[in-house]
N, C-alpha and C positions, 0 to 999 in steps of 0.2 A: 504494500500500500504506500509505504512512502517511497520505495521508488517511482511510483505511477504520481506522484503529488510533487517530486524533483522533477519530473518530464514537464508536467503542466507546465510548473512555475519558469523552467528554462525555455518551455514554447511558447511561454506569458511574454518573458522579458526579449527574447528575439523579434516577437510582434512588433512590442512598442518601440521597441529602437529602427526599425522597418519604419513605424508612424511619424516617429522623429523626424528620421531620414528623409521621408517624403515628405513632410512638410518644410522643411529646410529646403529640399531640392526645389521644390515648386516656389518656390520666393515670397511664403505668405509671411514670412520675417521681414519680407526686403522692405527698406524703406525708398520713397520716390520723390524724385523731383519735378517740376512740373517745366516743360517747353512750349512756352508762348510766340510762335513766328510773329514779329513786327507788324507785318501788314491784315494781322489778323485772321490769314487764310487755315490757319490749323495751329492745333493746341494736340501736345501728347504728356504723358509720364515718362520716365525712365528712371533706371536704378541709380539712385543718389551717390552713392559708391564710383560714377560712370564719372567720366570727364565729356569737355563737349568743345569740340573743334571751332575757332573763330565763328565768330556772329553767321547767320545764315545768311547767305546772299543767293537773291532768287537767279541770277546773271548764271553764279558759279554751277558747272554740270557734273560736279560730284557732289552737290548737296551739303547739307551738314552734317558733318562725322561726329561718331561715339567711339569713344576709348573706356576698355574696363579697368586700365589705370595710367600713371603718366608714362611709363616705360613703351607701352604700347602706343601713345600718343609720337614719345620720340622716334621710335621704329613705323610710324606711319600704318601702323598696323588696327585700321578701324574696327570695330565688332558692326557696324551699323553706320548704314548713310539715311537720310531723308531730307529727300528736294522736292519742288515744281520744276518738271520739264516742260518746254513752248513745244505744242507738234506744230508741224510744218506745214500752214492752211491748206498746201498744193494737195497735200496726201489724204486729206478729210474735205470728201464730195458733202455736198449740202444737201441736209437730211437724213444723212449716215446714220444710221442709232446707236446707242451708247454700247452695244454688244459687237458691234462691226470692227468699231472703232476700236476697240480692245484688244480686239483681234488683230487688227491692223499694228497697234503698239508690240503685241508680244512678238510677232516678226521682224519691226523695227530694232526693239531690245535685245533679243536673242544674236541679233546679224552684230549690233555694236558691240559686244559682251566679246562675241566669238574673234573680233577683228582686234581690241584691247585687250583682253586676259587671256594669262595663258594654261592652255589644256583646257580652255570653258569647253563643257558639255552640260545640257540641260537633261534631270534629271525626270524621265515619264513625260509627259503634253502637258501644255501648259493647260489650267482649271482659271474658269471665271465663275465656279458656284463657292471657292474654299472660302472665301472672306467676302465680308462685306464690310468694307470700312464708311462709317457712320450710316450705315445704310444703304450704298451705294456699292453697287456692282465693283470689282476687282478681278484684276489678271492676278493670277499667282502660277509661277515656276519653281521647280527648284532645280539648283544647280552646282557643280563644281568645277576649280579651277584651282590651278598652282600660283601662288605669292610670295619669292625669295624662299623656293625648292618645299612650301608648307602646303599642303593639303588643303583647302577651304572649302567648306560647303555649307549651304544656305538656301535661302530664297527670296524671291524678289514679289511684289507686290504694287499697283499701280491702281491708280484708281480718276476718274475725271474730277480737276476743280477747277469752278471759272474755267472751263472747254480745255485748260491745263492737265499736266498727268501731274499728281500727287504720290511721291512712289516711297518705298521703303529697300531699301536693300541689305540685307540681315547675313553678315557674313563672316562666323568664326571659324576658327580654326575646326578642321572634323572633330578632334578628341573634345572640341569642348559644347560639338552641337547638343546633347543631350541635356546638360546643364543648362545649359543658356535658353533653346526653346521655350520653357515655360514663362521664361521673364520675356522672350520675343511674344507670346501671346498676349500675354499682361501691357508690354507697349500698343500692337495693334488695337485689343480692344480696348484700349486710351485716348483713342483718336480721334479728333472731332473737327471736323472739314464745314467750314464757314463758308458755305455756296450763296452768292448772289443774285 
């Protein structure tokens, strides 16, 4: 009997360190910061712990970078971009709907990606059902590619603002996708796009 009450008690305590663990892992500890864009086009959270690349500049086409500390900031080594991309009126026929149009981006993003980074390959087809940011339809791909010989995979996410793309680009190191996904879900649905 009391060995059967030593078992419980040792499958009691591996439970709740399992509990622990997963509530640690999923970032219901983390504390957040909150990211206000200037012209008031979108507001997100991010893990307070994070560093945050120069002001955002809607001009600049890498967006504004997230660092998960300053080391990574001085190796240029972002966890996280978000920008407004301008598309190019030539490529958006008038009346196109907001699902064409999507389409049209993931092909546009895929060809950039593949011609800048190196070894990108996009992971599966691209999905416009996985997210909706603030309610509104999204591209999502995921992908991978090599940065100073390191493994990267992630996924990219885009979405229309003011006929603009509103995108996210979420890209750690492999070994650290596991960890880090839960806080990337916790940024997405943080997201709130100021449509005019």
């Amino acid at each position: 009997m009391s060995h059967q009450i030593s078992s419980i008690t040792f499958l009691s305590l591996i439970f709740c360190v399992l509990i622990i663990n997963s509530a640690t892992a999923s970032g219901i500890e983390q504390s957040w910061s909150i990211y206000s864009e200037e012209e008031g086009n979108f507001v997100l959270k991010y893990p307070s712990s994070w560093i945050t690349g120069d002001s955002f500049n809607e001009s600049n086409e890498d967006g504004l970078k997230f660092y998960t500390d300053i080391q990574n900031k001085y190796q240029t080594n972002e966890i996280m971009q978000v920008g407004i991309g301008h598309r190019d009126a030539e490529l958006v026929a008038p009346g196109m709907n907001l699902n064409t149009t999507l389409r049209l981006d993931s092909v546009l993003f895929i060809k950039k990606f593949k011609d800048e980074l190196q070894n990108f390959s996009v992971l599966g087809e691209p999905n416009f059902n996985k997210y909706n940011i603030n309610g509104h339809p999204s591209l999502y791909f995921e992908f991978s590619y090599v940065k100073s010989l390191v493994l990267k995979k992630g996924f990219f996410i885009a979405s229309d603002i003011n006929n603009s793309i509103f995108y996210i680009l979420f890209e750690p190191d492999q070994n650290d996708i596991i960890k880090t996904l839960p806080i990337a879900n916790e940024i997405i649905s943080s997201v709130k796009l100021h449509i005019q």
